[in-house]
C-alpha positions in Angstrom: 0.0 0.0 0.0 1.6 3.9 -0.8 0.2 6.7 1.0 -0.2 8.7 -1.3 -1.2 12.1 0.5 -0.9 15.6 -0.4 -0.2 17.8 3.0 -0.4 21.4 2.1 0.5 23.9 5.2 -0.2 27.0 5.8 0.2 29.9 8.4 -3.1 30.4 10.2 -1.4 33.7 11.3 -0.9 34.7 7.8 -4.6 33.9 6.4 -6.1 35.9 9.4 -3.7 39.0 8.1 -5.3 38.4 4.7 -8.7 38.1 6.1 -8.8 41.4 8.4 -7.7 43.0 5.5 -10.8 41.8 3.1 -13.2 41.8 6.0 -11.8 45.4 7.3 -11.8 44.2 10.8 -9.0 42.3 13.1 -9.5 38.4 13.6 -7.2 36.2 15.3 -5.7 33.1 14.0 -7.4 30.6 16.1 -10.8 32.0 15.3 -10.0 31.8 11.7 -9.0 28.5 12.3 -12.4 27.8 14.4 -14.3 29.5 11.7 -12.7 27.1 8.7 -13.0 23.9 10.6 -16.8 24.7 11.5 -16.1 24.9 15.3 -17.7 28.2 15.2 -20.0 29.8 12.4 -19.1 33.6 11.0 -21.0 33.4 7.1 -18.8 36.3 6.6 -15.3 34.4 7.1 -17.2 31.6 5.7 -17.2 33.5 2.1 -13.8 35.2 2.6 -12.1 31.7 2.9 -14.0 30.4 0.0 -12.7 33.0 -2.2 -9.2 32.7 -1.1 -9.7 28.5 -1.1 -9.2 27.9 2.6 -12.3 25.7 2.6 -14.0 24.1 -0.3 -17.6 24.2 0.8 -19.6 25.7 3.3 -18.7 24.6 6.7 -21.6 25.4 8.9 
């Protein structure tokens, strides 16, 4: 059996910069992160992570 597994990383620091600066207003990294794994629900952060392809669908 191969694993055959594509790991892409990221900064979670560096998406939150990118999505303050869409949104216009400050989040943190771990609620970025909260918000793109569907731990907590923000429509707004929901679309802004689509567009940049954080997150493929809508998570909550």
């Amino acid at each position: 059996m191969t694993a055959d597994f594509t790991v892409t990383k990221f900064s979670w620091r560096k998406v939150a910069e990118k999505v303050s600066e869409v949104a216009g207003k400050p989040y943190s990294a771990n609620y970025v992160r909260e918000v793109a794994s569907g731990y907590r629900t923000n429509h707004q952060l929901t679309i802004i992570l689509q567009n940049l392809g954080i997150v493929k669908k809508e998570v909550a």
